[in-house]
C-alpha positions as CSV (number, residue, x, y, z in Angstrom):
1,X,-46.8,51.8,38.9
2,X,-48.4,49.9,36.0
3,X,-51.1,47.2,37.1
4,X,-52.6,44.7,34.9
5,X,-55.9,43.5,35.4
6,X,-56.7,40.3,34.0
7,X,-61.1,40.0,34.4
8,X,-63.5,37.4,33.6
9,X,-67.0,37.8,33.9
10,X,-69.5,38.3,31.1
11,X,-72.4,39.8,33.2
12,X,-72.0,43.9,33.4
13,X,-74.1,43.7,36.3
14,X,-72.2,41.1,38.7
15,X,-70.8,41.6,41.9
16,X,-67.1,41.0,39.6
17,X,-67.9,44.5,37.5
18,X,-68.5,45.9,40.7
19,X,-65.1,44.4,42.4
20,X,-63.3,45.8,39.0
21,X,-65.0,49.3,39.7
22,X,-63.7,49.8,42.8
23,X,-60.3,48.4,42.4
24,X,-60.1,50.2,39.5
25,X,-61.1,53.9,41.1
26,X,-58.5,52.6,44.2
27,X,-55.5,52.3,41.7
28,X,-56.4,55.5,40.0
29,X,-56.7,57.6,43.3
30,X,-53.1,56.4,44.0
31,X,-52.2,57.3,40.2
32,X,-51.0,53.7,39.1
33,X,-51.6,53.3,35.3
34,X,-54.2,50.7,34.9
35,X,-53.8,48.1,32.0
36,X,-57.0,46.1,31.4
37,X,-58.0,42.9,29.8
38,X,-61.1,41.8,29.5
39,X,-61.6,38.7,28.5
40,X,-65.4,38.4,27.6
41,X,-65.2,42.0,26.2
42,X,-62.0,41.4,23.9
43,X,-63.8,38.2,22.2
44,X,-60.6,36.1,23.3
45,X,-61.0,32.6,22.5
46,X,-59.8,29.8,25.3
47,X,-59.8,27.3,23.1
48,X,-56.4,25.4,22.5
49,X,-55.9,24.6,18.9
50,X,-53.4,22.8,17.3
51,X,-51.5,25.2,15.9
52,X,-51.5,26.5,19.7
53,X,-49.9,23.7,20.6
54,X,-47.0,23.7,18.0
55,X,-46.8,27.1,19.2
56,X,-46.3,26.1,22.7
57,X,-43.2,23.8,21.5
58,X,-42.2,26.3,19.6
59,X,-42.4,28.9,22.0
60,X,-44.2,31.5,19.9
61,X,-47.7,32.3,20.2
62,X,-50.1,32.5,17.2
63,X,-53.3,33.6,18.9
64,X,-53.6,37.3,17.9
65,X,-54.6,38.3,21.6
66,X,-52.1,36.3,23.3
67,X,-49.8,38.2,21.6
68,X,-51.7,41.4,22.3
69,X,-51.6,40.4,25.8
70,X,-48.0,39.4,25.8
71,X,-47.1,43.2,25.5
72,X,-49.0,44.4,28.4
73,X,-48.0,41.8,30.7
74,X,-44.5,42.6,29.8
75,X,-44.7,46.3,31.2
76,X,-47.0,45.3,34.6
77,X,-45.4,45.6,37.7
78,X,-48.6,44.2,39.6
79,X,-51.0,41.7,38.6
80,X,-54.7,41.4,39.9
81,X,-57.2,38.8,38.4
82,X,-60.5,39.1,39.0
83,X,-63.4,36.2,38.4
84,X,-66.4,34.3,39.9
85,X,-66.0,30.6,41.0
86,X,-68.5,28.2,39.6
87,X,-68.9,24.6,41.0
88,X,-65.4,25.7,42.3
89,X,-63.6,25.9,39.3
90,X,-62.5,29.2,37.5
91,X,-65.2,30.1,34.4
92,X,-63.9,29.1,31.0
93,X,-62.1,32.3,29.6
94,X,-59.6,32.5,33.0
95,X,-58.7,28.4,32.3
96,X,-58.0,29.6,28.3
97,X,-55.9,32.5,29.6
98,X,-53.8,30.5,31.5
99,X,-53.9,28.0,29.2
100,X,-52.4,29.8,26.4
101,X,-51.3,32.2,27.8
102,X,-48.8,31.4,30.9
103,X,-46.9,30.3,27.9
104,X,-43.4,29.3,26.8
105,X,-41.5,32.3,25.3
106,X,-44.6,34.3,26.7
107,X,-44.5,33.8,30.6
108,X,-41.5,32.0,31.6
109,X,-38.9,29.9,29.8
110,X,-37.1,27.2,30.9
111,X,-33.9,27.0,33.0
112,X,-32.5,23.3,32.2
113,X,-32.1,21.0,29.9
114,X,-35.0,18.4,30.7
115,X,-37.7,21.5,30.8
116,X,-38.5,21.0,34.9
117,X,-37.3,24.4,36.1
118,X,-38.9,27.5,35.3
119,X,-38.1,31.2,35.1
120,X,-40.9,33.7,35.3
121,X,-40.1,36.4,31.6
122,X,-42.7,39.5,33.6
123,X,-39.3,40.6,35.2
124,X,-41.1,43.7,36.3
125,X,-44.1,41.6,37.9
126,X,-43.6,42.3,41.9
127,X,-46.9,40.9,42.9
128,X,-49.7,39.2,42.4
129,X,-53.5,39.6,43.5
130,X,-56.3,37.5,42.8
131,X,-59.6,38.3,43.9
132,X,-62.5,36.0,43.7
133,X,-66.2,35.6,44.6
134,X,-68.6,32.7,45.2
135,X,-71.3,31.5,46.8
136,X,-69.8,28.1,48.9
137,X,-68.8,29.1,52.7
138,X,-64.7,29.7,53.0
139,X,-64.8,26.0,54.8
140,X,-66.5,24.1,52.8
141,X,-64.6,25.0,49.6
142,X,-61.0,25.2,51.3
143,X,-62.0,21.5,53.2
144,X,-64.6,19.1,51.9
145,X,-63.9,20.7,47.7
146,X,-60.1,20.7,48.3
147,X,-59.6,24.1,47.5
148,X,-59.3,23.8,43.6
149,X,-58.1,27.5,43.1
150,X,-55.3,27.4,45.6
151,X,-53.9,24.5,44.1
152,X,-54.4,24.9,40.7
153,X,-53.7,28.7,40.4
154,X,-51.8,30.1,42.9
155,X,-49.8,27.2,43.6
156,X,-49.5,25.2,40.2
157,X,-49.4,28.6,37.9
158,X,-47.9,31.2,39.6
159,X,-45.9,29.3,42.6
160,X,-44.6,27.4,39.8
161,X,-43.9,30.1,38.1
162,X,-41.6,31.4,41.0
163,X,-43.7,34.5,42.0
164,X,-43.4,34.9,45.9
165,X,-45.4,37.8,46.4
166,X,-48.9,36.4,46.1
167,X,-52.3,36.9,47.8
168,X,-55.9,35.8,47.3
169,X,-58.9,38.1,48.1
170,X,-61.6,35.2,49.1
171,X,-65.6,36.6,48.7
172,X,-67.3,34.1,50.1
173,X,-71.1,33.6,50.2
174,X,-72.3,36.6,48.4
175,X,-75.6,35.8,47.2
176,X,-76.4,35.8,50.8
177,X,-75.0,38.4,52.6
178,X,-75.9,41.8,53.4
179,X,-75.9,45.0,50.6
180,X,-74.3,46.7,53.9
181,X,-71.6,43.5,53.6
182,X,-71.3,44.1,50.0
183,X,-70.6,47.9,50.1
184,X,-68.2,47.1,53.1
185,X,-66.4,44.7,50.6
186,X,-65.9,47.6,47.7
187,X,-65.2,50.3,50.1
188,X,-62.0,48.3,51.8
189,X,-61.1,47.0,48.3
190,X,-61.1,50.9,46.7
191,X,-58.8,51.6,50.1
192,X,-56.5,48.6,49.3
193,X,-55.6,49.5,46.0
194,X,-55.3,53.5,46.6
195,X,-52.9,52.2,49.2
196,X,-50.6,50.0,46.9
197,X,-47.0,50.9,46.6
């Protein structure tokens, strides 16, 4: 299997390079090819310019790395993203990825006339993962800050986009908790992924 992993996180010592570590050694005991992009490491810029936009009506990217991207999207069978929440948002590099690059012509096309139906183009794409870390308790952020992530990106990107299989990997609190907690936390994710089929 080939799995693309989408990361975002510009600190080499965060808890995220750690999370990519042991997802990474997980898909590799199980012998799935691992595609990575990194945003902060390939330089990609999340900016939106106008010619990005007349490339969105277009449908053809200009953005160098989009199109770079574009080609190893297009051979994943499973997606996993991986990124820190600040002040419950997603940092700036994920918001420019899926800005330009869940694209038309690049991630899905249209399927009427009025441009209101979507058809995911990542035919092979059979799941999705995200996996996330920050350091608000699960019910605060799901309840009082309206649980931005769920309704942004895995309901208005990739629900939209008609991708069923979809789960979210929530690392709540973990400034606070335990080194014990934390090792628990890579160990079961390394065990997840070497078990993905």
């Amino acid at each position: 299997m080939r799995v693309a992993i989408v990361f975002s996180h510009p600190y080499e010592g965060s808890f995220c390079n750690s999370i990519l570590n042991a997802v990474t050694k997980g898909l590799q005991q199980a012998h799935h090819e691992v595609m990575l992009i990194h945003l902060d490491k390939d330089g990609f810029n999340p900016v939106m310019t106008s010619a990005d936009l007349k490339a969105f009506r277009d449908k053809s990217p200009v953005d160098p790395k989009v199109i770079e991207y574009k080609m190893i999207l297009e051979k994943a069978d499973h997606l996993i993203f991986i990124f820190p929440i600040w002040w419950e948002l997603m940092p700036a590099l994920m918001k420019g990825f899926i800005d330009k690059v869940i694209f038309p012509g690049v991630a899905y096309d249209y399927i009427n006339k009025n441009n209101t139906r979507m058809k995911p183009l990542w035919t092979k794409v059979k799941g999705i993962t995200l996996i996330t870390t920050m350091n608000t308790p699960r019910l605060l952020y799901f309840f009082l800050f309206g649980n931005a992530i769920k309704r942004a990106f895995m309901l208005g990107t990739f629900w939209k986009l008609g991708y069923k299989n979809r789960k979210w990997l929530s690392l709540n609190m973990v400034k606070m908790v335990s080194q014990k907690r934390r090792t628990k936390w890579l160990m079961n994710l390394e065990h997840r992924f070497a078990a993905l089929a």
